[in-house]
KEKE-3310 file (N, C-alpha, C; in steps of 0.2 Angstrom, whole numbers, plus 5000, padded with zeros to 4 digits):
npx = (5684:5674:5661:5656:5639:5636:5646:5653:5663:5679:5685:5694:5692:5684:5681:5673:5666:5665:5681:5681:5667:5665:5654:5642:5647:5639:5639:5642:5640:5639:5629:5616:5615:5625:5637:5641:5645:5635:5625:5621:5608:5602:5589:5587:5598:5611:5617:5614:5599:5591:5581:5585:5579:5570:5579:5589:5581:5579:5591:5594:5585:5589:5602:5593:5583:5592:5598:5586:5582:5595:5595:5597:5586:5574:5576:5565:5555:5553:5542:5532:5523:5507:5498:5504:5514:5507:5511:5512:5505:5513:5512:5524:5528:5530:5534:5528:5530:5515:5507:5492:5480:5468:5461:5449:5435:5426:5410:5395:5388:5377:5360:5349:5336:5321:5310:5294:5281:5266:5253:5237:5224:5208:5194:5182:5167:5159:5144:5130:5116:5100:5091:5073:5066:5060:5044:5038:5023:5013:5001:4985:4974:4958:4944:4932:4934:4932:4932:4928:4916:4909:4893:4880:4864:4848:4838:4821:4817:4803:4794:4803:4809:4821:4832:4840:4854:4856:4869:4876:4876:4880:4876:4861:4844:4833:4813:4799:4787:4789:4790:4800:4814:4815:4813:4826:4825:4810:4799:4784:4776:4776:4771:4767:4772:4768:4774:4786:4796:4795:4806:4819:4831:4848:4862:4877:4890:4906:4921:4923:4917:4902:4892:4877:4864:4855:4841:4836:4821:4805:4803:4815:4830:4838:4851:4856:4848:4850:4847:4852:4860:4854:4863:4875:4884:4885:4897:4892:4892:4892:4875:4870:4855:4845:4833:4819:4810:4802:4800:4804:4798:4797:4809:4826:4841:4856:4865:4881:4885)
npy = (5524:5525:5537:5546:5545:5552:5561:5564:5563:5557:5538:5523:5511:5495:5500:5499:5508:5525:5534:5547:5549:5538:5532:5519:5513:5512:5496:5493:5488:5484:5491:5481:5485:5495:5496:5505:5510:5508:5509:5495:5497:5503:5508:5514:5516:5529:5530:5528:5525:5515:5502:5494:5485:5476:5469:5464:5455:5445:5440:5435:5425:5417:5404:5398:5393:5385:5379:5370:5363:5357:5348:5331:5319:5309:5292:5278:5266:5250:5241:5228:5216:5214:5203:5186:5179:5166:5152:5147:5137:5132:5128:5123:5114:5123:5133:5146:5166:5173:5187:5189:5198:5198:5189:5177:5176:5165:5157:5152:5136:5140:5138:5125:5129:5121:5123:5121:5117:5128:5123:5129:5134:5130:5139:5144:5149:5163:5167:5178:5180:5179:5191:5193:5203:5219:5221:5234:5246:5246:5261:5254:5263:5263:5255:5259:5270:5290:5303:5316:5329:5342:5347:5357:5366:5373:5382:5384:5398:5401:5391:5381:5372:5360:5360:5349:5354:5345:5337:5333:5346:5360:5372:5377:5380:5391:5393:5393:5379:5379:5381:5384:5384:5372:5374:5368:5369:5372:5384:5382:5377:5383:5396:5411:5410:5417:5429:5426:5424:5411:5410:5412:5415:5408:5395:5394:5381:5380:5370:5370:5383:5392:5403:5416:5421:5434:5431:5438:5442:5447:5452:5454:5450:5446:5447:5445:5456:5465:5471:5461:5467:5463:5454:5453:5444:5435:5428:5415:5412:5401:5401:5413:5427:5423:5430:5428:5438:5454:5460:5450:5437:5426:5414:5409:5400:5399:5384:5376:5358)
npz = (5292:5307:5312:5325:5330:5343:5344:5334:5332:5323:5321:5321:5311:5314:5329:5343:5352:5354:5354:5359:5368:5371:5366:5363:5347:5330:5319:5305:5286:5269:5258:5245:5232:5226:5235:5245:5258:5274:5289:5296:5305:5297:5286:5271:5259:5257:5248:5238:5238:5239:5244:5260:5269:5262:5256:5265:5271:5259:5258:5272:5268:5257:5263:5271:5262:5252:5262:5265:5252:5249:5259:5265:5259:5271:5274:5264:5273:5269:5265:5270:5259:5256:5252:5250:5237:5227:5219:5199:5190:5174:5158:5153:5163:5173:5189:5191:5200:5204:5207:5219:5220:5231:5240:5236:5240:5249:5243:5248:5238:5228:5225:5217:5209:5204:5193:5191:5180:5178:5182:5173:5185:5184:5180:5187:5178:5178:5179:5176:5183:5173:5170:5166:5152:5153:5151:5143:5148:5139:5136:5130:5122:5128:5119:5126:5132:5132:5126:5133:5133:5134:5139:5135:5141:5142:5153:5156:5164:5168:5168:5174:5166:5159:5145:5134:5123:5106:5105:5092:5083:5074:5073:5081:5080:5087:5091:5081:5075:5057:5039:5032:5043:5053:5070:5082:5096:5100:5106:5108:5115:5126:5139:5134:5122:5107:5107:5102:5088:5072:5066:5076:5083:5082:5092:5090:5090:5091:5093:5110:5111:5114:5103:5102:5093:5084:5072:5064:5071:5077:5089:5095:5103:5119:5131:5144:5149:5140:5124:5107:5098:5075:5067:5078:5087:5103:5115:5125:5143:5156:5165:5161:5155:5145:5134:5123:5114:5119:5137:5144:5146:5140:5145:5148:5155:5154:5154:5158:5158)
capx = (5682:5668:5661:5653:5634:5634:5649:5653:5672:5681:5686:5699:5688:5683:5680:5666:5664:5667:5684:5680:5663:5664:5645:5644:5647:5636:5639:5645:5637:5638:5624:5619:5616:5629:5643:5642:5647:5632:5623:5617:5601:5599:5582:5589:5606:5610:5620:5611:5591:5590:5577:5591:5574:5569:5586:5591:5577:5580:5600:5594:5579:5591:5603:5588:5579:5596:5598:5581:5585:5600:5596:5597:5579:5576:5574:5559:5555:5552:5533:5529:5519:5499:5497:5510:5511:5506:5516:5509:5510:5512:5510:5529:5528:5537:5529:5530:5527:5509:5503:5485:5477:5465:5458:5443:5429:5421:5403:5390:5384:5370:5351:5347:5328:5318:5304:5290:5277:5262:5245:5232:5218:5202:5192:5173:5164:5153:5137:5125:5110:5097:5085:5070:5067:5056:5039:5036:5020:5010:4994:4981:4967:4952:4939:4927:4936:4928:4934:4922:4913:4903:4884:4874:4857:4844:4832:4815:4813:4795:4791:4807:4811:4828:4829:4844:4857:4857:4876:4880:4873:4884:4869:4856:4838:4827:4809:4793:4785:4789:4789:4806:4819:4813:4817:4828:4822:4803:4795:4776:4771:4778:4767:4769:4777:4767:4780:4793:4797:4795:4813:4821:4840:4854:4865:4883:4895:4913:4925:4920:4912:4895:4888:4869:4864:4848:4842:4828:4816:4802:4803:4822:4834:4839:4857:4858:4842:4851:4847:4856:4858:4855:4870:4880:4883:4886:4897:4888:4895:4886:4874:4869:4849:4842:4827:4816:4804:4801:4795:4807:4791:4799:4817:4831:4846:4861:4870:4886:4892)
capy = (5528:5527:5543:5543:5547:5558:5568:5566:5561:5549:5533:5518:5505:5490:5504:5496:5513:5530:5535:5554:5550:5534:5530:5514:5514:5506:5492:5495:5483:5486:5493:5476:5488:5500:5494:5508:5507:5509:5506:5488:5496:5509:5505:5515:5519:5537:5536:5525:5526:5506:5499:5490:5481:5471:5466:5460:5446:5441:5439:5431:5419:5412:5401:5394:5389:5381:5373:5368:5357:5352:5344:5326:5315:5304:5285:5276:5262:5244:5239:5221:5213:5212:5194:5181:5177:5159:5149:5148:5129:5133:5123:5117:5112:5129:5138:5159:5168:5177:5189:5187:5203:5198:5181:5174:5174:5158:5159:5145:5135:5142:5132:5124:5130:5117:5127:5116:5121:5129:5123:5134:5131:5131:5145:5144:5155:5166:5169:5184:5180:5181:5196:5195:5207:5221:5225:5242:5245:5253:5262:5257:5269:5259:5258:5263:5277:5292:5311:5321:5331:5347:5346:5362:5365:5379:5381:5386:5399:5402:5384:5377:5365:5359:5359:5346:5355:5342:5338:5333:5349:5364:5377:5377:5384:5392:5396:5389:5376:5381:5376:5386:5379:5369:5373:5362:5371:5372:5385:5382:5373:5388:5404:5418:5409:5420:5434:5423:5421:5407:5407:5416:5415:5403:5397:5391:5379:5381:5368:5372:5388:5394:5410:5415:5428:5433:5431:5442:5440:5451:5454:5455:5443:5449:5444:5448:5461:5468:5468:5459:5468:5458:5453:5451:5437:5434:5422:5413:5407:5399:5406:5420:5424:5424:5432:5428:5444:5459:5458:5445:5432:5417:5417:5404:5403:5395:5381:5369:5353)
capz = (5298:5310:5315:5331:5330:5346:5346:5326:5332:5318:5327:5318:5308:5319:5334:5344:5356:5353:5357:5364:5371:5374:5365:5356:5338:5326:5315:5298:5282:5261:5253:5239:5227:5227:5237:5249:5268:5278:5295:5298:5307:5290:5280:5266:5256:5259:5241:5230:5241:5239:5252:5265:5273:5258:5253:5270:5271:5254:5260:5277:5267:5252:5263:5272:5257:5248:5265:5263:5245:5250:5264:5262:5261:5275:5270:5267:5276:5267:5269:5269:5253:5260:5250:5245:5230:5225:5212:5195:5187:5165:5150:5155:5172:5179:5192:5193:5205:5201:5215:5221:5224:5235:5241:5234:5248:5248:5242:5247:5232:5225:5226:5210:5209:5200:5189:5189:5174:5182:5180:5175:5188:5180:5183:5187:5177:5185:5176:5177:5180:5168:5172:5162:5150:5157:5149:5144:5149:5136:5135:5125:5122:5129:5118:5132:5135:5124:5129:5139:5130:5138:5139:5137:5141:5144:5158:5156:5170:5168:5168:5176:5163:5158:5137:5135:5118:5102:5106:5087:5079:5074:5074:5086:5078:5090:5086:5081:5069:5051:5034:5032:5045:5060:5075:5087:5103:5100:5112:5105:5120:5133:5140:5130:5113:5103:5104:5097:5081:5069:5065:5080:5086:5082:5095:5085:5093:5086:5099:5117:5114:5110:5102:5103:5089:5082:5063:5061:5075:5074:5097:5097:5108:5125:5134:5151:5149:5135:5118:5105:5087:5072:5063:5081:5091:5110:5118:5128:5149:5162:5169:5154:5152:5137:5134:5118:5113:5123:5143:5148:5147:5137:5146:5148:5159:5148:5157:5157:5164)
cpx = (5675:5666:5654:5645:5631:5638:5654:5662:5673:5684:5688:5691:5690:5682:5674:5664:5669:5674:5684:5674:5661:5655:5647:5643:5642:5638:5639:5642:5638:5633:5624:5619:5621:5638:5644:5642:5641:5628:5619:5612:5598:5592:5585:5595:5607:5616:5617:5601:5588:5584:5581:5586:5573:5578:5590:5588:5578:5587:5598:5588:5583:5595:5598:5586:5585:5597:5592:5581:5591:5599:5594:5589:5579:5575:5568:5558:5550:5545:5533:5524:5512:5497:5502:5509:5513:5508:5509:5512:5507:5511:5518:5533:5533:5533:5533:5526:5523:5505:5497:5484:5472:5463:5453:5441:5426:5413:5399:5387:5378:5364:5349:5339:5325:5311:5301:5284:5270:5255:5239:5224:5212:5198:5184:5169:5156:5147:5132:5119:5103:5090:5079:5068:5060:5049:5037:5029:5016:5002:4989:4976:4960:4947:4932:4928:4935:4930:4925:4921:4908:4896:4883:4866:4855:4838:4828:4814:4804:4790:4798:4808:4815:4827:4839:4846:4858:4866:4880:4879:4877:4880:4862:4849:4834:4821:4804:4792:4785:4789:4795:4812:4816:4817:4821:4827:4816:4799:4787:4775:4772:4774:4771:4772:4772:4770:4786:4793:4798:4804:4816:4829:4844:4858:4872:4889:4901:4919:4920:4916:4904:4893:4880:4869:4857:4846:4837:4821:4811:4802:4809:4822:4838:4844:4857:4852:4845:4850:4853:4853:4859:4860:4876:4880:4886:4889:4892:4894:4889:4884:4870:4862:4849:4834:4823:4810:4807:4798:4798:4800:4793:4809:4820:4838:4851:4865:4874:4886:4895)
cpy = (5527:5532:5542:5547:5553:5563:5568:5566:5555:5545:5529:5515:5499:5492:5501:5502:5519:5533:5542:5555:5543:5528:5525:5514:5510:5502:5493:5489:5488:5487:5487:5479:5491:5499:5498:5506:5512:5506:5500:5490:5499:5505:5509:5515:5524:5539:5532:5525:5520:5505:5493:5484:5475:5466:5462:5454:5444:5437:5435:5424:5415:5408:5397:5390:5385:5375:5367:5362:5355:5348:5334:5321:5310:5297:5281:5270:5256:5242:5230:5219:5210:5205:5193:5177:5168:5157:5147:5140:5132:5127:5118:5115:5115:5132:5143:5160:5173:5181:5191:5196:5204:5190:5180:5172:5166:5159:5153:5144:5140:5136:5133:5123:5126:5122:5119:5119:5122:5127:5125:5129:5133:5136:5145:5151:5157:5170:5174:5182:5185:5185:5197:5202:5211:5224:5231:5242:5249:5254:5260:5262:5262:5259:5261:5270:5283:5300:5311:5327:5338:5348:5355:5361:5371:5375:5385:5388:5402:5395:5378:5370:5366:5357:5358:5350:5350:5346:5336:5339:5357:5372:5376:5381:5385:5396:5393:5385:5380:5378:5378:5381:5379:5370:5367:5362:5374:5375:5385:5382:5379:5394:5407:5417:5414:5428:5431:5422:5415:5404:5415:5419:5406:5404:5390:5388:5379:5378:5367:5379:5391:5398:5409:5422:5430:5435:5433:5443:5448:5457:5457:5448:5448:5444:5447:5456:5467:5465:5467:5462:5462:5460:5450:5447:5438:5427:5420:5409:5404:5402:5415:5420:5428:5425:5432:5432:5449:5457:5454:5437:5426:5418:5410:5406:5396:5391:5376:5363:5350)
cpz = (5300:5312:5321:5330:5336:5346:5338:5325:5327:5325:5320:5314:5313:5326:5337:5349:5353:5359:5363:5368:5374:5375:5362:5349:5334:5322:5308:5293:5276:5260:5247:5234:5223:5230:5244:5257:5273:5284:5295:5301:5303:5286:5276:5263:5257:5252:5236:5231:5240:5246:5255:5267:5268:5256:5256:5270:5266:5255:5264:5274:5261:5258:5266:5267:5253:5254:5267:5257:5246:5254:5262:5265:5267:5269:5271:5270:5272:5270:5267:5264:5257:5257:5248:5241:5228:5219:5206:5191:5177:5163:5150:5161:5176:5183:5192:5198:5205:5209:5214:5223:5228:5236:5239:5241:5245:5247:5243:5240:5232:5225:5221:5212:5204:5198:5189:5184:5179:5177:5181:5179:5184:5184:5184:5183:5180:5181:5177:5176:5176:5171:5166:5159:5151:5154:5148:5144:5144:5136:5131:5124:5122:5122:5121:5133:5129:5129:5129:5134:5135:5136:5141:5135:5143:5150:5157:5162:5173:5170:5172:5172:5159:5150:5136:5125:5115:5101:5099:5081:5082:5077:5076:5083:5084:5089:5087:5074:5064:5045:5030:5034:5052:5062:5079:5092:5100:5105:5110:5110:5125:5132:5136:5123:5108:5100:5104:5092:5079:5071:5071:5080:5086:5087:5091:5091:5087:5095:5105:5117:5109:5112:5103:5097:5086:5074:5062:5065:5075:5084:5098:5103:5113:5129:5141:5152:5146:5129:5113:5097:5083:5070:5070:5083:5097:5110:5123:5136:5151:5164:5166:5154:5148:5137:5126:5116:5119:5131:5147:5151:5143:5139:5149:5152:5154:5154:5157:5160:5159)
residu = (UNK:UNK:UNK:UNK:UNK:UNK:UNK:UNK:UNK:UNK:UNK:UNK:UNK:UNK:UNK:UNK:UNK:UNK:UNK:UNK:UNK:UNK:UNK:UNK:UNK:UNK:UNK:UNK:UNK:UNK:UNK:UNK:UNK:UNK:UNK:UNK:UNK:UNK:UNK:UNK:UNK:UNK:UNK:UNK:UNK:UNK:UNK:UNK:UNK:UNK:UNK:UNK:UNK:UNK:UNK:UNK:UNK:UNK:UNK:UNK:UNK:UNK:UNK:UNK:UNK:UNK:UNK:UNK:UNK:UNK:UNK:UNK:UNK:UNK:UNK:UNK:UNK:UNK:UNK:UNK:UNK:UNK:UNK:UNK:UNK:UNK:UNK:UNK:UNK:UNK:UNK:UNK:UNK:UNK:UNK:UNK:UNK:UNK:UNK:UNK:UNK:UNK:UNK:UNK:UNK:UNK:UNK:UNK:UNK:UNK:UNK:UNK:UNK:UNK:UNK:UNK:UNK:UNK:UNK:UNK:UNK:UNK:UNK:UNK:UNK:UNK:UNK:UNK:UNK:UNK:UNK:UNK:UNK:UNK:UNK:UNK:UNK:UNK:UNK:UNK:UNK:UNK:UNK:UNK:UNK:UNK:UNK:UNK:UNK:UNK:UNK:UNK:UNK:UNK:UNK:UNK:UNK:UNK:UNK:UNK:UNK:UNK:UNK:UNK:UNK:UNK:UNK:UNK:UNK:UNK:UNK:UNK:UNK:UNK:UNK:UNK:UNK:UNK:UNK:UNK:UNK:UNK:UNK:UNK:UNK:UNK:UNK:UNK:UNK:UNK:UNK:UNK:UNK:UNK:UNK:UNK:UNK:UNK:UNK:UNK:UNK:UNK:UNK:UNK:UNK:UNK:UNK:UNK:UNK:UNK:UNK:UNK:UNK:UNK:UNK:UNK:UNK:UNK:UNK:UNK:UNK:UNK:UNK:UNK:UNK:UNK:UNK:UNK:UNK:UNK:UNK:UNK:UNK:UNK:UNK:UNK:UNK:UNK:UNK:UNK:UNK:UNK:UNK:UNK:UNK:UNK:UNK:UNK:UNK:UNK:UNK:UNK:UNK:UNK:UNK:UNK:UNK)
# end
């Protein structure tokens, strides 16, 4: 029995419209689970809850796919052999048929290269000329040539006269004739020598420089119109007066070149 969905009337089986309303009936189908008789538009079972939707494509997608493998292959079409194959002569005069699979290109001979031995060209050698060897020039020490040495000397300012210092003589005596130690600067002959002593003041070289000192005089020695005590010694510059006695009356100005 059909039952009619708007007015819930039974209706025969194979009813295609409602007999008392006259509404179209739906379409009847099995549930594949279950067996059960329900509506071909149903997504579900209403006695066993099966999902109708999946079950139906799997039902409508298997003949496709068997008539998919059964269907019969087309046929393939016969290709043509791309070289012919060329007879083969053996060992007992049969020819085979041996297929070539590709043609041999033709290749131009090859150019037979004659090596000829190579001869070594001679080579010019190239010489460095010869730079004579260079002189070092060295110094002799002339013999003429004598270091310089510094000249001192006293000046006589009473008398202006230049009293040239014995340049190989370590100790200088000044003074007056003696029978002790001669002097080497001798004021005898100068105004006033009678207040100089005999044996006066020594004047000592050591290098470049020279002391003046006095060794017992009876006037004293006077450096710059200071007195010189005994025992000490004055360097001596250029330009220093010396004063031998009291009064500055026998006096000497010390100087270099």
């Amino acid at each position: 029995m059909t039952v009619c969905p708007n007015c819930n009337h039974s209706n025969p089986e194979g009813a295609q419209s409602c007999e008392a309303c006259y509404t179209p009936l739906p379409t009847m189908t099995n549930c594949p689970n279950c067996a059960a008789e329900v509506q071909s538009d149903a997504t579900f079972c209403g006695q066993c809850g099966s999902n109708l939707t999946t079950a139906s494509v799997a039902t409508e997608m298997e003949p496709s796919i068997a008539t998919d493998i059964t269907s019969p292959m087309p046929d393939l079409m016969a290709l043509d052999p791309l070289v012919q194959p060329e007879p083969l002569v053996t060992n007992n005069n049969q020819t085979e048929a041996m297929p070539v699979a590709a043609k041999e290109v033709s290749k131009p001979p090859m150019m037979s290269v004659i090596e000829e031995p190579l001869t070594p060209q001679p080579i010019e050698a190239q010489t460095a000329p010869i730079v004579p060897p260079v002189e070092m020039a060295t110094s002799k020490p002339s013999s003429t040539t004598q270091l310089q040495q510094q000249h001192a000397r006293l000046l006589h300012i009473q008398t202006d006269t230049l009293i040239e210092l014995p340049p190989n003589l370590s100790v200088v005596h000044m003074g007056k004739q003696n029978d002790r130690i001669p002097p080497d600067v001798d004021v005898s002959g100068f105004p006033n020598s009678e207040i100089v002593s005999r044996v006066h003041a020594d004047i000592r070289v050591e290098g470049d420089t020279y002391y003046i000192e006095d060794v017992g005089s009876a006037n004293g020695t006077y450096v710059n119109n200071l007195p010189l005590p005994h025992g000490n010694r004055h360097r001596l510059r250029a330009g220093d007066r010396i004063a031998l006695g009291k009064g500055d009356l026998v006096t000497f100005l010390f100087q270099i070149s």
